[in-house]
N, C-alpha and C positions, 0 to 999 in steps of 0.2 A: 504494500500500500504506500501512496507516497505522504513523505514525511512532513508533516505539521513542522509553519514556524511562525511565530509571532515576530514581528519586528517593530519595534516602537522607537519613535522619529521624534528627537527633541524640539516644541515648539521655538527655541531659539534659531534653531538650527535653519530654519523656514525665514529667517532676517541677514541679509549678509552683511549689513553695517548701516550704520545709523543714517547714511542717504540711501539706502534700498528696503523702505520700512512699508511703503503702500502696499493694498492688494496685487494688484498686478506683479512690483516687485515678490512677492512672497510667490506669487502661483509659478512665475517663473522658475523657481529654485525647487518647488514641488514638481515641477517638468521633468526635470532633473533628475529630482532623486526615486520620482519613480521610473525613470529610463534605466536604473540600477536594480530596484525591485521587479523589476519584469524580465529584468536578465536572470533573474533567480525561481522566474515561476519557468522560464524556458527551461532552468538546471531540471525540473523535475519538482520543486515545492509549491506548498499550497500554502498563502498567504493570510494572517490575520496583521492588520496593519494597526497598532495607536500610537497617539501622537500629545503631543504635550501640548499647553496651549496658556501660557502663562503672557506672554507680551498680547497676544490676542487679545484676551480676557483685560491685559491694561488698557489697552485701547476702546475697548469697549465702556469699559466701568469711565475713562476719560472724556468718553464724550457725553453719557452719561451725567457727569459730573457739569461738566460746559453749559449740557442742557437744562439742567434743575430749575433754573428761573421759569422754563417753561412747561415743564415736563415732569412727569414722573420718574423716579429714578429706577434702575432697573437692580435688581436682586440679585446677589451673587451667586448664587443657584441656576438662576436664570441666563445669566452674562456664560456661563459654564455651558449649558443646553443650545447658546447662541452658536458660540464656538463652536461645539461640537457638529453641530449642521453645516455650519461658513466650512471648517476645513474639511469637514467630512467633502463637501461639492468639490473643493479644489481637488483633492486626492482622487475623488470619484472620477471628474474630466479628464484630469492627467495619466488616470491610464488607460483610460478606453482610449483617448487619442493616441497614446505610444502606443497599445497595440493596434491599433486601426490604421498606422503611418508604418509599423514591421509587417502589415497584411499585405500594406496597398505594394509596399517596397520589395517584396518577396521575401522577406528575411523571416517571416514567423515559420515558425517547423509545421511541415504537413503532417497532418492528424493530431496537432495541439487543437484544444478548444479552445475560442474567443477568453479573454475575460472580463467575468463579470462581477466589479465589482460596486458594494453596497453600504451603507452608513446606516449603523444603529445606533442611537442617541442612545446613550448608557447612564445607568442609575449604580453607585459603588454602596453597597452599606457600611455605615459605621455605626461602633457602637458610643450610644450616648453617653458612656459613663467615661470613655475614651480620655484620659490624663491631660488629653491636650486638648480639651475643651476647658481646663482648669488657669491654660497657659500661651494664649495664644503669640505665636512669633511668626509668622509668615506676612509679608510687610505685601498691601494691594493697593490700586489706586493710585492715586496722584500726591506727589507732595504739599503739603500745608504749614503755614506757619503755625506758632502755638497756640495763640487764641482763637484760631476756628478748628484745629484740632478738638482742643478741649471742649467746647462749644459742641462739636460735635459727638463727644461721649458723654457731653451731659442731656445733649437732646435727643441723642438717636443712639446712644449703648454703646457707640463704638469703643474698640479697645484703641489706640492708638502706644506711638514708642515715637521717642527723639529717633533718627536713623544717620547715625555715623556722622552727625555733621549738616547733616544736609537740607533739614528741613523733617517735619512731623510726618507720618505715616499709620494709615488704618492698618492695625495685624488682626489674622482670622486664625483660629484654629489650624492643626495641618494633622488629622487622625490620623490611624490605619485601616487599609481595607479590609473590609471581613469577607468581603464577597460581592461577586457582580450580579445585580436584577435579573439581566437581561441573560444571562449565561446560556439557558437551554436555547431560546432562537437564533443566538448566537452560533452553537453548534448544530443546529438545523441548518442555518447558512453554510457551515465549511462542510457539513455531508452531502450537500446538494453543490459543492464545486462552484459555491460563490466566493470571493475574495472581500472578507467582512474588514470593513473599517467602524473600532468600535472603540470605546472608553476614554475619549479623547478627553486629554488633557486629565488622567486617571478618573474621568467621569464625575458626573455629580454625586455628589455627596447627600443621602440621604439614611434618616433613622428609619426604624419599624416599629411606628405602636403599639399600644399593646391590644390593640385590636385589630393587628396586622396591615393597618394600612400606614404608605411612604410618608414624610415630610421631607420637604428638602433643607437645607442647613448651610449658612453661611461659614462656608468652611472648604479649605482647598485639599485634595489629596496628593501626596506625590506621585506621577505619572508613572515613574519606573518601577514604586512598589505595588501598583495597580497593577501593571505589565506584569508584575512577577504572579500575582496572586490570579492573574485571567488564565495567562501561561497556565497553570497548575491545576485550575481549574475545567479546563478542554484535553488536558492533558496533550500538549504541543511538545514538539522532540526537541525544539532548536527556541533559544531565547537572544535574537538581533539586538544588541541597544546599538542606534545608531546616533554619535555625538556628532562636537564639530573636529575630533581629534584622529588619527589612524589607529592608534591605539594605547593603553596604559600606561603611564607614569609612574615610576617614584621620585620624590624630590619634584615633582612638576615645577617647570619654570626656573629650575634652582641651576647650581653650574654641575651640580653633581646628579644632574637629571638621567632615570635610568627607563628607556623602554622597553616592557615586558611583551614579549610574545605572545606567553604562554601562564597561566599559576594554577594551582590546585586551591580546594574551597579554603583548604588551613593554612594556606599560603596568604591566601585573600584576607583571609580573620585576621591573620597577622599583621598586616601590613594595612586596615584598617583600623586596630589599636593602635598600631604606632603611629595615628595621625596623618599618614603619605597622603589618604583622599581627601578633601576638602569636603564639609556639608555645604548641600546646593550645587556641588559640583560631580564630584566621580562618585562622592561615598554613596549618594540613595544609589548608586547605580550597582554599585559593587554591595550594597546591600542586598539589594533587589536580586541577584544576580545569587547568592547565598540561599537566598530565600528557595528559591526554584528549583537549585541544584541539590536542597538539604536531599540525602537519602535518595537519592537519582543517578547511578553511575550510571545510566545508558545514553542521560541529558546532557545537551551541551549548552553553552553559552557564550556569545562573541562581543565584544565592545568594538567600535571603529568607526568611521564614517561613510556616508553612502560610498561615494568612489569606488572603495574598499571590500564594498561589502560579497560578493565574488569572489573575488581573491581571499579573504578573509572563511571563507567556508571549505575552501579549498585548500586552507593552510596557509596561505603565501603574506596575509597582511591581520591586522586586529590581534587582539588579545583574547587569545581560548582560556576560557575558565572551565575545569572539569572535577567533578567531583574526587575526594577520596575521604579517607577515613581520618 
């Protein structure tokens, strides 16, 4: 049977620098990177794609913000559900037209199926009693000086934090996932050979009442441990994180900067005690990436960049993490 992979694309990753921030700049880059994910459904796999959606989501909560004199403001729950649609279309286009442009071109393999793929707005559970509803540190929105910060947690609950210098900032919770809503249609989609785009930007955040019904919650998940726990949950053989880097560091950025190939899961624990990833940076990744592999020695898991990502499956680029004991 051919082998399940999830690959999850960092919403940053979809910006190539602060003058290429608009729509169009971002679907471009999305052209792109799924002109490399299509090379990989050619290799023989079947794709679940998510994606992160953290600048999206600023932009959105900013205009948002712009609008308020006139408008209602929109829920961060909501700004989450928006995104997930907006990039779900972009990724949707971009590959129906890569592969419609390898048909028209002769280059798609005879007796490959078309593909087709799909977006399913995804719901993440958390639980409410989740520690980090107690402590919120994920910094959203727009920067504020400090009297309409304050102003604003006295009239509207927000949690706010000084940030680095810079100006005031709204912080939201940032749980863990317990589990994805949408999971079983989910895998109705990859049994019927659709190429599912789902839990973008690790999905909306919602609780279960005790009369089993959703609320949604202002509150962000991290994308890559959402990716680990969907992964886990479809039971996928192969877990892609795709950065903007080729592949692992220790020392990142430092003179005594070392690129890893290759580490084992106790290699990885190691060398995320000693600090080498950065939070917000490599570590949810290599967290994520532990999580998936715990008790899995059949699983693999590759860090790298789209470019890469090919070569990287084949051994020649990225950083293989593989379980051991």
């Amino acid at each position: 049977m051919t082998k399940l992979a999830v690959i999850a694309v960092g919403g940053n990753s979809l910006i190539r620098d602060e003058q290429h921030r608009t729509v169009p700049d971002q679907y471009a880059v999305a052209v792109e990177t799924c002109r490399y994910i299509t090379d990989l459904i050619i290799l023989g796999w079947r794709i679940v794609l998510t994606h992160g959606n953290g600048p999206q989501v600023g932009f959105i909560l900013r205009r948002s913000e712009l609008a308020r004199h006139e408008l209602h403001e929109v829920p961060l729950d909501y700004c989450g559900a928006d995104s997930q649609g907006a990039l779900g279309y972009v990724f949707q286009r971009a590959l129906r037209n890569e592969v419609n442009q390898r048909m028209h071109a002769g280059t798609w393999p005879a007796g490959l199926p078309s593909v087709s793929p799909v977006t399913v707005i995804t719901q993440t559970l958390v639980d409410p009693n989740d520690a980090a509803f107690d402590n919120p540190t994920k910094p959203i929105g727009s920067f504020m000086d400090e009297p309409t910060a304050q102003s604003r947690a006295t009239n509207e609950g927000w949690h706010v934090l000084e940030d680095a210098g810079r100006g005031w900032r709204r912080v939201v919770p940032s749980p863990l996932p317990q589990g994805t809503v949408e999971r079983d249609a989910i895998m109705e989609l990859v049994n019927a050979d659709f190429l599912v785009i789902c839990s973008g930007g690790g999905g909306i955040p919602v609780v279960r009442e005790p009369d089993g019904s959703l609320t949604g919650v202002e509150a962000v998940i991290d994308k890559d441990l959402a990716g680990a726990s969907l992964v886990l949950s479809i039971g996928a053989d192969l877990f892609l994180i795709s950065t903007t880097v080729d592949r692992v560091a220790l020392n990142y950025r430092k003179p005594d900067q070392q690129w890893l190939d290759s580490m084992t899961t106790s290699q990885a624990r190691a060398y995320l005690a000693q600090g080498h990833f950065l939070k917000g940076s490599m570590a949810p990744k290599i967290t994520a990436v532990l999580s998936f592999l715990q008790d899995r020695p059949d699983a693999q898991a590759i860090i790298t960049n789209p470019p890469n990502m090919t070569r990287a499956i084949e051994g020649k680029a990225g950083t293989l993490v593989v379980y051991d004991r």
